[in-house]
C-alpha positions in Angstrom: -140.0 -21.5 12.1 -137.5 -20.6 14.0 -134.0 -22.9 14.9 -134.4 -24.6 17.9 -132.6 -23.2 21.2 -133.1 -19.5 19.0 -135.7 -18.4 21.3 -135.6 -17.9 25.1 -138.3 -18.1 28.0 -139.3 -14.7 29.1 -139.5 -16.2 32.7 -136.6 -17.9 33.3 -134.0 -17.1 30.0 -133.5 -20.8 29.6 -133.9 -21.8 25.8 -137.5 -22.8 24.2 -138.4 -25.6 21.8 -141.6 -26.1 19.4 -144.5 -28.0 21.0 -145.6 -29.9 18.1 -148.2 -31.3 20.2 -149.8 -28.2 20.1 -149.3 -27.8 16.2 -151.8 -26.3 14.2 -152.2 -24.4 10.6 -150.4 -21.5 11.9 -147.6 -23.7 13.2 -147.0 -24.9 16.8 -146.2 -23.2 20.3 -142.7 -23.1 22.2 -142.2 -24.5 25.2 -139.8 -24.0 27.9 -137.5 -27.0 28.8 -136.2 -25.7 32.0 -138.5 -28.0 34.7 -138.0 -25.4 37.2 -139.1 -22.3 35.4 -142.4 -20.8 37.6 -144.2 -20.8 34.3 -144.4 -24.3 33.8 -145.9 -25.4 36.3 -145.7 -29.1 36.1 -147.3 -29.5 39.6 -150.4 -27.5 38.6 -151.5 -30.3 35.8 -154.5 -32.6 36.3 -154.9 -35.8 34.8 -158.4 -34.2 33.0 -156.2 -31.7 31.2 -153.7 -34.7 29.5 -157.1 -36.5 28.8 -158.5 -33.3 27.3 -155.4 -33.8 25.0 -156.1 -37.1 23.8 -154.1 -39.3 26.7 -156.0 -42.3 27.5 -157.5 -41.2 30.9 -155.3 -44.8 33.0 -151.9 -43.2 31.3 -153.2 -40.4 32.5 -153.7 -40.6 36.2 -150.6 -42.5 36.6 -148.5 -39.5 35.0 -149.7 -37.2 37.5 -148.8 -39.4 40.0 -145.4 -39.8 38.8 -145.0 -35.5 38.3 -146.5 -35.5 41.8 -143.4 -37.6 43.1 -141.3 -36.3 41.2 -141.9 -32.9 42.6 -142.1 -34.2 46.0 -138.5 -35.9 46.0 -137.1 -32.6 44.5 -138.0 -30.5 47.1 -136.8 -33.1 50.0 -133.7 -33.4 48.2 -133.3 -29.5 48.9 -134.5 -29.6 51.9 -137.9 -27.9 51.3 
């Protein structure tokens, strides 16, 4: 496996680290830790998908809510 930081998002250039949630046989899938790279897509999640990957479905719902504030109070701190 490569060292952590070693690889960089093809989207944004900002550096990736192993998503060992996702770890399998053939080892586990990089993900980008820039929250503002278009490819993440944090505001695009539903609470089915974190169920889907073993979240108990309260936990769940109440992280969408919090990404969905999040990303709200972002974009009226820029003015958007």
């Amino acid at each position: 496996m490569p060292e952590p930081f070693a690889l960089t998002c093809d989207s944004c250039g900002e550096p990736l680290l192993p998503n060992l949630s996702q770890a399998d046989a053939d080892g586990c899938l990089w993900i980008c830790i820039n929250p503002d790279c278009p490819e993440l897509c944090a505001a695009e999640l539903e609470s089915e998908d974190l169920v889907e990957g073993g979240v108990p479905q309260a936990l769940a719902g109440r992280l969408v809510r919090l990404i969905d504030f999040y990303q709200d109070h972002r974009g009226a701190a820029r003015g958007g």
